[in-house]
C-alpha positions in Angstrom: -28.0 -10.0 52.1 -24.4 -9.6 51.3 -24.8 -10.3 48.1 -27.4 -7.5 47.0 -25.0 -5.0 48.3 -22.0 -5.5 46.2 -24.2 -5.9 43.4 -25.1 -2.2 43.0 -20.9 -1.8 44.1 -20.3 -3.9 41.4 -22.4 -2.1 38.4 -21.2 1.3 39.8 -17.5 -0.4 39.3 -18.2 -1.5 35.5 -19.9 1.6 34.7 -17.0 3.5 35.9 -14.7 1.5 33.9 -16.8 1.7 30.5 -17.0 5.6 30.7 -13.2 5.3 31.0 -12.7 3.5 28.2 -14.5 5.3 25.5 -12.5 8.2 25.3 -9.6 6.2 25.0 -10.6 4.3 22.4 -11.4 7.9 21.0 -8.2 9.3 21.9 -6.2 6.2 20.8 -7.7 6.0 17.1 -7.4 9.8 16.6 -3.4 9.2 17.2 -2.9 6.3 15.2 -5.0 8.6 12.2 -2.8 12.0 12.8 -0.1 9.1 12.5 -1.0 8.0 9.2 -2.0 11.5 8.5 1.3 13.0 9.1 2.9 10.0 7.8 0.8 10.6 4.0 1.5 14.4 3.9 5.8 13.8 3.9 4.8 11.3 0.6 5.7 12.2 -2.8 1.3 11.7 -3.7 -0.1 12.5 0.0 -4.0 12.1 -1.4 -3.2 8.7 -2.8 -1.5 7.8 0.3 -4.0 8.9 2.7 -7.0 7.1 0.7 -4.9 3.3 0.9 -3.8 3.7 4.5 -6.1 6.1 6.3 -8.9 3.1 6.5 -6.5 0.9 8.1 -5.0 3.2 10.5 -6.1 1.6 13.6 -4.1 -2.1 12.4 -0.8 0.1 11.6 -1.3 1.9 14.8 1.8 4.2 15.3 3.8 1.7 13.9 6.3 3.1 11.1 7.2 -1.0 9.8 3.5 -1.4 9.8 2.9 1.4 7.5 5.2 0.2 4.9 3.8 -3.2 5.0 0.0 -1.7 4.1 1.8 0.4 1.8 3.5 -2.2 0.1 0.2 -4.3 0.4 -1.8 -1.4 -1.1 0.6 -1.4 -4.2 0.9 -5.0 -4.9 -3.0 -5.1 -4.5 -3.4 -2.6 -7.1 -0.9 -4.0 -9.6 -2.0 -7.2 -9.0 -5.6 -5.8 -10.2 -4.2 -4.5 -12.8 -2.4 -7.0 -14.4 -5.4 -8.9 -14.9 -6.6 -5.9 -16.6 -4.0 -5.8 -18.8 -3.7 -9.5 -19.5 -7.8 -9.7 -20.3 -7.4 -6.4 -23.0 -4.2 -8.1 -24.5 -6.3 -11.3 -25.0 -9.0 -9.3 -26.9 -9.8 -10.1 -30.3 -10.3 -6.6 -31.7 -7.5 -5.0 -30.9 -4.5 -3.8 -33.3 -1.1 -6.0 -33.5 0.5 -3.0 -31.7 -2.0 -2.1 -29.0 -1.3 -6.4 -28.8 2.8 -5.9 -28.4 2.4 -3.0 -25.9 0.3 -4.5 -23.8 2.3 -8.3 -23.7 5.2 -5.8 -23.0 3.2 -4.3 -20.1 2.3 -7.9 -19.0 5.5 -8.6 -18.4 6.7 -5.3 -16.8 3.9 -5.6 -14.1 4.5 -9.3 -13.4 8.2 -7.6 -12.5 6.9 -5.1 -10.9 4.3 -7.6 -8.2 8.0 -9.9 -8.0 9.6 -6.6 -6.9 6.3 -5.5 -4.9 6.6 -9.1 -2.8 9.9 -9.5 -2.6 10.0 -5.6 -1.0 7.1 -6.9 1.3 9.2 -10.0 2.5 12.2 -7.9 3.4 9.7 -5.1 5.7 8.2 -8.5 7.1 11.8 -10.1 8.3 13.2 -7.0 9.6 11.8 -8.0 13.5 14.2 -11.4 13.1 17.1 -10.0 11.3 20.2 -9.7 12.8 20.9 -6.8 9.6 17.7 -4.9 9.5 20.1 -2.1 7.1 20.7 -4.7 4.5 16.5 -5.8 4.8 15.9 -1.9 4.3 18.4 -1.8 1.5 16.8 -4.9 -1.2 13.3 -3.5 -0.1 14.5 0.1 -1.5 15.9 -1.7 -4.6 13.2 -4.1 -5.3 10.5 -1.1 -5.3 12.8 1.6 -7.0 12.7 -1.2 -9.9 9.1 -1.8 -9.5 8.5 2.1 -9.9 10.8 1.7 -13.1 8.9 -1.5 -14.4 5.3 1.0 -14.0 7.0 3.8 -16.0 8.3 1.6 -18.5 5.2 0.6 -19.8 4.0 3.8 -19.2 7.0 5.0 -21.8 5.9 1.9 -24.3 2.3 3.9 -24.5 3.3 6.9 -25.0 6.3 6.1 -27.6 3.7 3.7 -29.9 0.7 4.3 -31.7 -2.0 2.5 -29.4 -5.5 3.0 -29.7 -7.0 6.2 -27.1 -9.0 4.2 -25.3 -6.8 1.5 -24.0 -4.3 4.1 -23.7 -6.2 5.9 -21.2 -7.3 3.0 -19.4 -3.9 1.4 -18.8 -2.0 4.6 -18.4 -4.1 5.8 -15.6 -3.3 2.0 -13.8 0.1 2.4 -14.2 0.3 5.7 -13.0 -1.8 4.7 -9.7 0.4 1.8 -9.3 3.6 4.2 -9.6 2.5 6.7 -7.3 1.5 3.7 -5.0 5.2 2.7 -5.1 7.0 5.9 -4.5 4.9 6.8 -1.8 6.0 3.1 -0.3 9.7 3.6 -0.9 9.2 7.3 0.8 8.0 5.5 3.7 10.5 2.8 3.4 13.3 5.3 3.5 12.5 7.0 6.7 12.4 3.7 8.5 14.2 4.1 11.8 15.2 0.9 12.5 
């Protein structure tokens, strides 16, 4: 007998707490959005920053070291995407000898630019365990300030030769995406309050 009673007790108990919890979750996911949200809209390229980030805006939370992490992910993601572009067109057999040098020249600025991308990523990751989170900060700044130059360097090497329009178009727009990518990381990287 004891035992029928404190079962109704006990589903009115769990029902209470599951109403409870659903508007929190609500609650809780619309902050960590208007988080990334407000985060995006400060960047350099706020559209590009809100369509990497927003869908992972309930793993960054309202964490700021978080944000530049997926950031940084975001970018080396895309470069690393594009390198393979690049590396498959330069491979091509009907392309022109200088469509062939500005693209090996863009192979090797985007390899820089995923070392930069990484080593940027590896600084954001110590920072918890460092003793000299400012000096961290600092190389991450460096490394993706010469990652952005790496992008626009190649991006230069396009515009300054005489490559074909279509390859032009195709790689340009990568390196551009990859660019913007980067300054929106080292916007976020700079207004790390650590």
């Amino acid at each position: 007998m004891e035992q029928t009673k404190s079962l109704p007790i006990f589903f009115l108990i769990f029902m209470a707490m599951a109403i409870s919890v659903v508007p929190t979750s609500s609650s809780t996911t619309k902050t960590y959005t208007n988080f990334v949200k407000t985060s995006c809209n400060s960047t350099t390229y706020p559209s590009i920053c809100l369509t990497y980030l927003l869908p992972y805006a309930t793993a960054v939370k309202s964490n700021p070291q978080r944000l530049v992490k997926q950031a940084l992910s975001a970018t080396l993601k895309s470069a690393t995407t594009t390198r393979s572009t690049v590396v498959k067109l330069a491979k091509a057999k009907n392309i022109t000898k200088e469509d062939a040098a500005v693209l090996k020249d863009c192979v090797e600025e985007i390899q820089d630019s995923i070392d930069e991308i990484k080593n940027s990523l590896k600084a954001i990751s110590s920072l918890k365990s460092s003793a000299n989170k400012q000096l961290l900060i600092s190389n991450a700044q460096t490394w993706t300030s010469a990652a952005i130059t790496d992008d626009y360097t190649c991006i230069d090497d396009f515009s300054d030769q005489n490559v074909s329009p279509a390859i032009k178009s195709k790689i340009r727009n990568s390196f551009v995406r990859i660019a913007r990518l980067s300054s929106n990381a080292l916007y976020l990287i700079n207004h790390l309050n650590i």
